[in-house]
N, CA, C and O atoms as a GROMACS GRO file, in nm:
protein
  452
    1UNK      N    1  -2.752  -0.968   0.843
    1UNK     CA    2  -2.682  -0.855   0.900
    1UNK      C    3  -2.580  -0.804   0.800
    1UNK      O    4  -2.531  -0.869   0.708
    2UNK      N    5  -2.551  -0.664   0.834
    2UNK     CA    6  -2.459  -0.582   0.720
    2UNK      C    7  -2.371  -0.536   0.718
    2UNK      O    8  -2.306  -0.504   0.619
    3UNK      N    9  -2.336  -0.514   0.874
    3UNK     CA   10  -2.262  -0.422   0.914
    3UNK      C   11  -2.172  -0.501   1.050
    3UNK      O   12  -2.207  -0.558   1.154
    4UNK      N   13  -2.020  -0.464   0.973
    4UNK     CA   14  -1.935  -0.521   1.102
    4UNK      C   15  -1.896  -0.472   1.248
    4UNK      O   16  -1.868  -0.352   1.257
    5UNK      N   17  -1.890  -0.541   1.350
    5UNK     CA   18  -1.833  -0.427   1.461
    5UNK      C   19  -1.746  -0.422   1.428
    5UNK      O   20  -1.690  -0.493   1.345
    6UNK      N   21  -1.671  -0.248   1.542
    6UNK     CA   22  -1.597  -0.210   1.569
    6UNK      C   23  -1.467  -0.301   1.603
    6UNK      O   24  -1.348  -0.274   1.587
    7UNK      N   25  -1.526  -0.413   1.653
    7UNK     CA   26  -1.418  -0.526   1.728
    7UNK      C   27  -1.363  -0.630   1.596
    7UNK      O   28  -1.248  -0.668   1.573
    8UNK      N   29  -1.480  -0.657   1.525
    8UNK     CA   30  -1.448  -0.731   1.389
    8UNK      C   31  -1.360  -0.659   1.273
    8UNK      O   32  -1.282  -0.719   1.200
    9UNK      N   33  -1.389  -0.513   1.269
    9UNK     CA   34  -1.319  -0.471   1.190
    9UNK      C   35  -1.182  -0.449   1.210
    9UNK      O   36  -1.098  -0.456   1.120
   10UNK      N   37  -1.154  -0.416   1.355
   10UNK     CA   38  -0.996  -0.390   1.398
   10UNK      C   39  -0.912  -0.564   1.372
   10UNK      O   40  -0.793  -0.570   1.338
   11UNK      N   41  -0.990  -0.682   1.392
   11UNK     CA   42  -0.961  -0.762   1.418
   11UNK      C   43  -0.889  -0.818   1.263
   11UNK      O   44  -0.770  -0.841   1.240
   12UNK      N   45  -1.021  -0.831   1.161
   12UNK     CA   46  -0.990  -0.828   1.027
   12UNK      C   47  -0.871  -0.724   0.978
   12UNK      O   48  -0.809  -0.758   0.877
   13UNK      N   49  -0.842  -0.622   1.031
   13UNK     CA   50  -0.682  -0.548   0.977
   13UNK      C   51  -0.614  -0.586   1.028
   13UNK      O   52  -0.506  -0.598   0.970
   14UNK      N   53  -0.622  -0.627   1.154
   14UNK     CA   54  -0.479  -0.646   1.231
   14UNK      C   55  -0.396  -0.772   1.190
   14UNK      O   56  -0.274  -0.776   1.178
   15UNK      N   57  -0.501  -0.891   1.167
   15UNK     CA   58  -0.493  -1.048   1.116
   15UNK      C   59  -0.442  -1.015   0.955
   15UNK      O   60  -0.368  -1.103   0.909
   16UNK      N   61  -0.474  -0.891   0.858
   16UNK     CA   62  -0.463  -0.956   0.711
   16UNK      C   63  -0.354  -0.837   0.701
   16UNK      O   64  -0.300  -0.834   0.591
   17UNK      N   65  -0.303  -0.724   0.802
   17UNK     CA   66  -0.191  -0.670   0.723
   17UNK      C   67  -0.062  -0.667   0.835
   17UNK      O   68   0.004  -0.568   0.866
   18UNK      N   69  -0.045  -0.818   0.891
   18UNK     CA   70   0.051  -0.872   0.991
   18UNK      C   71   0.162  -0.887   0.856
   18UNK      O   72   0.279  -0.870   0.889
   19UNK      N   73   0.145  -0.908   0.747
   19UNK     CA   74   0.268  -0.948   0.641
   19UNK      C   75   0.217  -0.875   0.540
   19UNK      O   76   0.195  -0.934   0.434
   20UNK      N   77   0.182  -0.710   0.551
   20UNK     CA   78   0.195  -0.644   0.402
   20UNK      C   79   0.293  -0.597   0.313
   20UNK      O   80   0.393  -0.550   0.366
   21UNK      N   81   0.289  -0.597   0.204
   21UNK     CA   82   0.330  -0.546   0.117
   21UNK      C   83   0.288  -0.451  -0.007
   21UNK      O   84   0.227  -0.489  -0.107
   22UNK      N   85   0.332  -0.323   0.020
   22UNK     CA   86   0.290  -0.225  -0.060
   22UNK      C   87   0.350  -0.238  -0.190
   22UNK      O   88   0.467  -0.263  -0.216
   23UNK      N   89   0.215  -0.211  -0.300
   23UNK     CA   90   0.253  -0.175  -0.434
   23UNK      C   91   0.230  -0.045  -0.478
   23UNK      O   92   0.207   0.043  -0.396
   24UNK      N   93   0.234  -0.017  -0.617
   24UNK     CA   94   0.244   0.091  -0.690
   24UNK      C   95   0.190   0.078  -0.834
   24UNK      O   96   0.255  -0.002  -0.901
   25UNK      N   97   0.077   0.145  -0.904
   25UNK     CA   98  -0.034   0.070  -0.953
   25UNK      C   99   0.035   0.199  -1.080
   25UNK      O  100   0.112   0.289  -1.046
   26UNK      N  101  -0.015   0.178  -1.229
   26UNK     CA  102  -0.041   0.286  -1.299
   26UNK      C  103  -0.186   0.248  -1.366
   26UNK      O  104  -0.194   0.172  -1.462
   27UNK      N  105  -0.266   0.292  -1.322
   27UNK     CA  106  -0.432   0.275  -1.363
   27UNK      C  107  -0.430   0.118  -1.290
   27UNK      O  108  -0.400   0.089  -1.174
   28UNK      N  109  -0.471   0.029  -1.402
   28UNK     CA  110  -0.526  -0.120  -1.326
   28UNK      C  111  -0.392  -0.170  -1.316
   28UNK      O  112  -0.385  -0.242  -1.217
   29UNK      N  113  -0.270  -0.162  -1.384
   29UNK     CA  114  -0.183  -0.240  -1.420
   29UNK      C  115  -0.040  -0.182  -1.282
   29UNK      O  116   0.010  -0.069  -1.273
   30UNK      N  117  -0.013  -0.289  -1.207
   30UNK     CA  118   0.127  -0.284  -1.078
   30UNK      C  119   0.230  -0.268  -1.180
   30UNK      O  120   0.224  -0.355  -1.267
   31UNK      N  121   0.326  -0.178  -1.193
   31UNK     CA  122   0.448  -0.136  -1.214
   31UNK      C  123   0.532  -0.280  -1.240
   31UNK      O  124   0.562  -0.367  -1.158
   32UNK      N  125   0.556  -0.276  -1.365
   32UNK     CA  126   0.663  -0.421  -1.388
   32UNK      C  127   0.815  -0.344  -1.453
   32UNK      O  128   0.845  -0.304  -1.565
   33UNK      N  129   0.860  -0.346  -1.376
   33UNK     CA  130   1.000  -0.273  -1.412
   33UNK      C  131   1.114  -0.318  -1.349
   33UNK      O  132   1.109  -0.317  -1.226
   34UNK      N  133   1.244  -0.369  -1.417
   34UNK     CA  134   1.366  -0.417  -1.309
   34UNK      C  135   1.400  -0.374  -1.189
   34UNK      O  136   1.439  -0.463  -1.113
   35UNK      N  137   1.399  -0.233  -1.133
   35UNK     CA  138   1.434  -0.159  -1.039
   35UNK      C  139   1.332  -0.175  -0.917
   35UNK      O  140   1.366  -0.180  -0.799
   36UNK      N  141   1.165  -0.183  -0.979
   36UNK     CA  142   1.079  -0.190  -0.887
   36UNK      C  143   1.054  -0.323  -0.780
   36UNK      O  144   1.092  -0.436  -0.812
   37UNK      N  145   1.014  -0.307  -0.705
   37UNK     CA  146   0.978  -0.393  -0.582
   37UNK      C  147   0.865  -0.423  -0.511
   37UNK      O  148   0.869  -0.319  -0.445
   38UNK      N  149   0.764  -0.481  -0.467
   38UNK     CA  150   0.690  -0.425  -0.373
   38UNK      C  151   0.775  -0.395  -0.251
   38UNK      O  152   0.895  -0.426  -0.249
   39UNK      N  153   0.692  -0.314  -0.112
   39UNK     CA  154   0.782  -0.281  -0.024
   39UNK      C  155   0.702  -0.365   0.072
   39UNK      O  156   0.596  -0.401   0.021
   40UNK      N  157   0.718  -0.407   0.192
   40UNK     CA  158   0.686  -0.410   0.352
   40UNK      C  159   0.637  -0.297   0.398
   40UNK      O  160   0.700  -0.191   0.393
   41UNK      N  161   0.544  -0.306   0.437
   41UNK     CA  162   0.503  -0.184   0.547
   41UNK      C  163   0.475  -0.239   0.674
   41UNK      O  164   0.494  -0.360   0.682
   42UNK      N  165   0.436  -0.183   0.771
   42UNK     CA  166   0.400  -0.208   0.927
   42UNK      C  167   0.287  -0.143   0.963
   42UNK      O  168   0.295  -0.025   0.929
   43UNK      N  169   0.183  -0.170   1.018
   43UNK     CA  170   0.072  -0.098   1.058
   43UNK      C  171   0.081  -0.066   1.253
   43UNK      O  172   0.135  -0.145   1.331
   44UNK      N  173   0.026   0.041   1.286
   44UNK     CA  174  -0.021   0.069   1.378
   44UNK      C  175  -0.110  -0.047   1.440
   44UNK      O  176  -0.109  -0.158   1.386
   45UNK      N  177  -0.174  -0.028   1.534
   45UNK     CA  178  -0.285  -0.164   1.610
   45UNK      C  179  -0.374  -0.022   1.558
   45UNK      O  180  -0.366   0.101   1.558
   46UNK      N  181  -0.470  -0.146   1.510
   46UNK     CA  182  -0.610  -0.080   1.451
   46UNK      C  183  -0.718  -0.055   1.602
   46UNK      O  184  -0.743  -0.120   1.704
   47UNK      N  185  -0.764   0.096   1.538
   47UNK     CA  186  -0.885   0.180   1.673
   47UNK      C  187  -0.992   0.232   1.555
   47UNK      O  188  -0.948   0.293   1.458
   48UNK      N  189  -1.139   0.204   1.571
   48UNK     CA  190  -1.248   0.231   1.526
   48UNK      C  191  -1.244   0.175   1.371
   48UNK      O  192  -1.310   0.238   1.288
   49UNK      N  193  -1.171   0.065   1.331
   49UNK     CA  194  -1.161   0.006   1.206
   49UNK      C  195  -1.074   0.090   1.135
   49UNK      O  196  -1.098   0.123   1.019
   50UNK      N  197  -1.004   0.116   1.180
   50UNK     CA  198  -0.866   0.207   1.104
   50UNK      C  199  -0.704   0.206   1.152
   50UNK      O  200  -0.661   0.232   1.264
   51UNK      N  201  -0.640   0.175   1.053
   51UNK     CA  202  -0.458   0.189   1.094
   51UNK      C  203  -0.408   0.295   0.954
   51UNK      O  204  -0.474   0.344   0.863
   52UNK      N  205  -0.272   0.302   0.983
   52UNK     CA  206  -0.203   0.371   0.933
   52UNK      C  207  -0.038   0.287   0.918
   52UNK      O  208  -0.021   0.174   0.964
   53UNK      N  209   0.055   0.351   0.858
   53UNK     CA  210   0.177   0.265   0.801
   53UNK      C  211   0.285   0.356   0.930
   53UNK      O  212   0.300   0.478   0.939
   54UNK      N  213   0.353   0.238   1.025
   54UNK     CA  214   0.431   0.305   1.104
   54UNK      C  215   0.570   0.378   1.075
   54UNK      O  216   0.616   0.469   1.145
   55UNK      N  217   0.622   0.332   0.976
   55UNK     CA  218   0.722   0.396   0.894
   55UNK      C  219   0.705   0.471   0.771
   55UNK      O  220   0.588   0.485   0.735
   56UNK      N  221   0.782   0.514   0.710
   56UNK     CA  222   0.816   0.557   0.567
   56UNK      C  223   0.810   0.426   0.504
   56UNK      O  224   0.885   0.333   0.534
   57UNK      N  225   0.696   0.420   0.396
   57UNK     CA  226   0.716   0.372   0.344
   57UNK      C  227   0.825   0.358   0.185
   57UNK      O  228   0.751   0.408   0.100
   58UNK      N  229   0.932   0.325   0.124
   58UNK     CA  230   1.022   0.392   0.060
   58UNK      C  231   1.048   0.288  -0.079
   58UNK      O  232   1.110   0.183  -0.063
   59UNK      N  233   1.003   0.324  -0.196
   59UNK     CA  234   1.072   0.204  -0.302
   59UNK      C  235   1.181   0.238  -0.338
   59UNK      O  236   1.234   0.340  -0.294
   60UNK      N  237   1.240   0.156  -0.426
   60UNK     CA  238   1.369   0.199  -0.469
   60UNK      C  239   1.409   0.304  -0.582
   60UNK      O  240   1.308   0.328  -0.648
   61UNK      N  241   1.483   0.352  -0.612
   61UNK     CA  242   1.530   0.423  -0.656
   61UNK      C  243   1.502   0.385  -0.831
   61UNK      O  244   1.546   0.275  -0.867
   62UNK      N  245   1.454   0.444  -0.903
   62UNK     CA  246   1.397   0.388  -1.033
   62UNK      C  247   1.563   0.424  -1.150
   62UNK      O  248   1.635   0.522  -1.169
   63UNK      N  249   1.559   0.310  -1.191
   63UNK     CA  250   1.647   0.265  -1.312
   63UNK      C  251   1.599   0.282  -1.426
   63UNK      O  252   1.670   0.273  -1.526
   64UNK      N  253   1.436   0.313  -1.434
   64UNK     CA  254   1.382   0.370  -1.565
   64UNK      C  255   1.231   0.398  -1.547
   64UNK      O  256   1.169   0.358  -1.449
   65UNK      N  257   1.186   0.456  -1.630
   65UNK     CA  258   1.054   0.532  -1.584
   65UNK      C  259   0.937   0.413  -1.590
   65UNK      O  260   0.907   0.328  -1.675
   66UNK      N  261   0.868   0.461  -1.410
   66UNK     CA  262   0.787   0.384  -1.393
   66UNK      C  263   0.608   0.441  -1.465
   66UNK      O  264   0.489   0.412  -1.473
   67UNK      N  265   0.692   0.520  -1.493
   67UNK     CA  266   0.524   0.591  -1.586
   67UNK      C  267   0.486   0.658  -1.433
   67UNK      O  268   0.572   0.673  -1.347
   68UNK      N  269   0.334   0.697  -1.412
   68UNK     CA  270   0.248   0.742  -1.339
   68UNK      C  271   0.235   0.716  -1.222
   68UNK      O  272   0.115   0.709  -1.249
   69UNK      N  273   0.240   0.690  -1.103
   69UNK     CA  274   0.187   0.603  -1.038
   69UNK      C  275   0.038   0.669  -1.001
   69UNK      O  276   0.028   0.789  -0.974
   70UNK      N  277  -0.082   0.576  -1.000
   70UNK     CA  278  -0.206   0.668  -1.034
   70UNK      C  279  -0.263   0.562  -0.849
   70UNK      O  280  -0.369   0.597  -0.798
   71UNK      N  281  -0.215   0.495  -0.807
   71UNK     CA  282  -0.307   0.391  -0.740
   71UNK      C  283  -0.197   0.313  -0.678
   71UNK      O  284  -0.102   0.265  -0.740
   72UNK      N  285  -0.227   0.302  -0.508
   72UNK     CA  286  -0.121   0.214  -0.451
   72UNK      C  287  -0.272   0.096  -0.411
   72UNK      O  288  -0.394   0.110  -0.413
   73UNK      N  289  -0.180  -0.010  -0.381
   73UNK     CA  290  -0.243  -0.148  -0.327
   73UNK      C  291  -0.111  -0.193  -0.254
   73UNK      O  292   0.010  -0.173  -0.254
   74UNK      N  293  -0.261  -0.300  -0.161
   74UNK     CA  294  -0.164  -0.418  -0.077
   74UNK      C  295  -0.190  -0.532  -0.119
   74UNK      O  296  -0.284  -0.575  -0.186
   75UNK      N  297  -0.066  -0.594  -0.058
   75UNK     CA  298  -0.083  -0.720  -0.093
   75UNK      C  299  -0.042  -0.822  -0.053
   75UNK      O  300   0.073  -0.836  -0.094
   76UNK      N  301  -0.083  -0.932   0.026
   76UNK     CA  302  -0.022  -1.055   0.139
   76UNK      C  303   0.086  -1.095   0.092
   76UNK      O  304   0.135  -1.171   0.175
   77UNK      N  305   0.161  -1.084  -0.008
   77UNK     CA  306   0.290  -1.126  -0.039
   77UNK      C  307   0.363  -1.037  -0.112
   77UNK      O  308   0.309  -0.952  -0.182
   78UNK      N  309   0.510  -1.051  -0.101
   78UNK     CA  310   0.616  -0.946  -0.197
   78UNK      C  311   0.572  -1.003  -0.358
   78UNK      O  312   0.573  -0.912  -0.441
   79UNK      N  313   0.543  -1.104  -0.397
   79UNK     CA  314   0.539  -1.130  -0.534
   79UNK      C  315   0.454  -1.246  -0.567
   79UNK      O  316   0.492  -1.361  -0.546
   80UNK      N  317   0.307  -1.207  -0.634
   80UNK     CA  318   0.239  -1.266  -0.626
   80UNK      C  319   0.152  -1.222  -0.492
   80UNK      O  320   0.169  -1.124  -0.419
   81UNK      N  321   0.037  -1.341  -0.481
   81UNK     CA  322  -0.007  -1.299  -0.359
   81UNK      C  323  -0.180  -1.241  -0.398
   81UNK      O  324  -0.229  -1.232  -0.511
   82UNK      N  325  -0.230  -1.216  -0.299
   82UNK     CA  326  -0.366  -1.148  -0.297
   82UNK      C  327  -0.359  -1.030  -0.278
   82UNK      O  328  -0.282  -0.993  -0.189
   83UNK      N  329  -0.440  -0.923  -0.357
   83UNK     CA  330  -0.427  -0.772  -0.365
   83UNK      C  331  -0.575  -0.759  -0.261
   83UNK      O  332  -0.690  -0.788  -0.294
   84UNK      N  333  -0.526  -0.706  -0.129
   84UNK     CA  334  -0.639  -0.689  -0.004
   84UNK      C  335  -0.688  -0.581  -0.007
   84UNK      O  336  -0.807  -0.591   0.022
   85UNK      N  337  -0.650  -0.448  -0.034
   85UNK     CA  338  -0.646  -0.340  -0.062
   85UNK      C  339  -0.620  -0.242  -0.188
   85UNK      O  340  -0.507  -0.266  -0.229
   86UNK      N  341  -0.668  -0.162  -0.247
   86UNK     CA  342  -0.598  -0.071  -0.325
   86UNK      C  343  -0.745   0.043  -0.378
   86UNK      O  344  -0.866   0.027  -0.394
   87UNK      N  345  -0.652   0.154  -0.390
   87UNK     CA  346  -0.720   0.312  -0.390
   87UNK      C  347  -0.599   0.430  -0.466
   87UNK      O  348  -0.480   0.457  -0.478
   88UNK      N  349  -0.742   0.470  -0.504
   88UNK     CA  350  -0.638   0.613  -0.581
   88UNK      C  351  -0.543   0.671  -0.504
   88UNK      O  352  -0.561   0.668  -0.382
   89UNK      N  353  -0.408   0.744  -0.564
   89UNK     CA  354  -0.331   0.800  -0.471
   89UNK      C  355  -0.396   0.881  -0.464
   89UNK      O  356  -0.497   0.907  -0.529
   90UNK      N  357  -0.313   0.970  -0.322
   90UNK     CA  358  -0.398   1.092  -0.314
   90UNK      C  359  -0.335   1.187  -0.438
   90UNK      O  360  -0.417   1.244  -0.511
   91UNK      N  361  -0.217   1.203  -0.459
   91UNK     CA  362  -0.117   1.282  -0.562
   91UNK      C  363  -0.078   1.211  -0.685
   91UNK      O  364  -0.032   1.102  -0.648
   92UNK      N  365  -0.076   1.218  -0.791
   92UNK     CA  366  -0.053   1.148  -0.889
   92UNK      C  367   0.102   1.139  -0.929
   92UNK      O  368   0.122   1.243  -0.991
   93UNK      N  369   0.195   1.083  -0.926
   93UNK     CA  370   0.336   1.121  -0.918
   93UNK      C  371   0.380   1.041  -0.985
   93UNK      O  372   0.372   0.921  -0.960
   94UNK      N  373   0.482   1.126  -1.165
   94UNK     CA  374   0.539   1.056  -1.223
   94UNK      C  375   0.670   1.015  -1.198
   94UNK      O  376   0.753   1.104  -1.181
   95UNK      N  377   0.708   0.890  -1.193
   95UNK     CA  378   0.821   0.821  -1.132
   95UNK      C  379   0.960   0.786  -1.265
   95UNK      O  380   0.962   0.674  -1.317
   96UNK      N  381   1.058   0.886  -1.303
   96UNK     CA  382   1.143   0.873  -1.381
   96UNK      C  383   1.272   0.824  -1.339
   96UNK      O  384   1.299   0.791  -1.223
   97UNK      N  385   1.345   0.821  -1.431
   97UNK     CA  386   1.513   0.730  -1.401
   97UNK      C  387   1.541   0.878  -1.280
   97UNK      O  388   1.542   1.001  -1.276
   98UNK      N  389   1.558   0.768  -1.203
   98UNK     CA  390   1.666   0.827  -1.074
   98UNK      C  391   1.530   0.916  -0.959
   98UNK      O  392   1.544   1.004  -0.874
   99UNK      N  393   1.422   0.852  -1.005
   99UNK     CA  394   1.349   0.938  -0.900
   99UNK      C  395   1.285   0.806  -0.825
   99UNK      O  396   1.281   0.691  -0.869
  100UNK      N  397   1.228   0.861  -0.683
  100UNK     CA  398   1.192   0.780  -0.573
  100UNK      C  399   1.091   0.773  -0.519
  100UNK      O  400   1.068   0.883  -0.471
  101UNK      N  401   0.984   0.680  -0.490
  101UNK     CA  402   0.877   0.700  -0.444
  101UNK      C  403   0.845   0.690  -0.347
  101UNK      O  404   0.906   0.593  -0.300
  102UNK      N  405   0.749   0.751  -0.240
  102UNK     CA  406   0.792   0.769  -0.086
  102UNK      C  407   0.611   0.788  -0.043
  102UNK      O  408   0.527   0.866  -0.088
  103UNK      N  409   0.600   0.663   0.078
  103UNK     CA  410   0.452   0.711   0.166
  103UNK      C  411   0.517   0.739   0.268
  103UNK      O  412   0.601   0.653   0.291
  104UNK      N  413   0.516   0.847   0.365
  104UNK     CA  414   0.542   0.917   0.439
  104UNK      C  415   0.484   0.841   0.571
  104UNK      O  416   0.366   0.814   0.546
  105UNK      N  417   0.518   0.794   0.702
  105UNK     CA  418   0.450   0.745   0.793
  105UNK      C  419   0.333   0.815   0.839
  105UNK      O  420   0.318   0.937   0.843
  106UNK      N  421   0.222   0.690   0.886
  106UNK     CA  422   0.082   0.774   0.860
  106UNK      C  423  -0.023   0.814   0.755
  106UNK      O  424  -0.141   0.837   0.782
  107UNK      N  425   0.037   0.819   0.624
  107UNK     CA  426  -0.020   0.837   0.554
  107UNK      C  427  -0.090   0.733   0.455
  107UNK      O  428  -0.177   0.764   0.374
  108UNK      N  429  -0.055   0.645   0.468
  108UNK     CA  430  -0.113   0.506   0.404
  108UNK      C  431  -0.201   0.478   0.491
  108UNK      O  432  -0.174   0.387   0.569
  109UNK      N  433  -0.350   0.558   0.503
  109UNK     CA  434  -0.445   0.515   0.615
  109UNK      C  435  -0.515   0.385   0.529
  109UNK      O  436  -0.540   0.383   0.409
  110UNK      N  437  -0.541   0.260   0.646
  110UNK     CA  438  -0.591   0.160   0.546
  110UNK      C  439  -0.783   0.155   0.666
  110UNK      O  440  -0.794   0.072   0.757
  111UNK      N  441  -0.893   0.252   0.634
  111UNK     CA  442  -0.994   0.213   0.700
  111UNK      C  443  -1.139   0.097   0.654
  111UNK      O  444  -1.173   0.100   0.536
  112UNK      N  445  -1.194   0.029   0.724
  112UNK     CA  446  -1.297   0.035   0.715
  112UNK      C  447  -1.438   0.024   0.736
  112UNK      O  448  -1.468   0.006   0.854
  113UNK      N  449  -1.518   0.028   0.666
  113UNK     CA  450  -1.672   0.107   0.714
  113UNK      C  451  -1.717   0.016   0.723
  113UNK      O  452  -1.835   0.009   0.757
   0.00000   0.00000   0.00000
């Protein structure tokens, strides 16, 4: 068999992003910079194998340029950890001294097929 239910798939998000943590990717390589962080996010309860992030998601305030950010991921822990997720942003957004990077609630849809 190939294909998961509806019930397995809500089940599998709800169980692996109970403790996420969002990153911030430039191509393959997560942002290593003093200022940066991963963040916490919160998911919605997953319907038809799909959630979304219940807050703003918000990093900190950059102390020096994080280059590009081309690609967010998750990941079961703030540091270190297993990367469960990750996909192109939708916007490509360069992150300089004193600028902020922001997923908007909702918009971190995490689905799947």
């Amino acid at each position: 068999m190939n294909h998961m239910s509806v019930f397995l798939k809500n089940k599998v998000l709800k169980d692996n992003l109970k403790s996420a943590h969002v990153a911030l990717f430039n191509g393959e390589i997560e942002i290593n910079q003093p200022s940066y962080s991963r963040q916490t996010a919160s998911f919605i309860e997953p319907t038809d194998g799909q959630t979304s992030n219940t807050g703003d998601v918000l990093f900190p305030i950059a102390n020096e340029s994080w280059g590009s950010i081309t690609h967010i991921g998750i990941f079961d822990n703030a540091a270190a950890g297993n990367l469960l997720f990750k996909a192109p942003a939708e916007f490509i957004k360069t992150i300089d001294v004193s600028s902020q990077y922001k997923i908007p609630k909702n918009y971190l849809i995490v689905r799947l097929k």
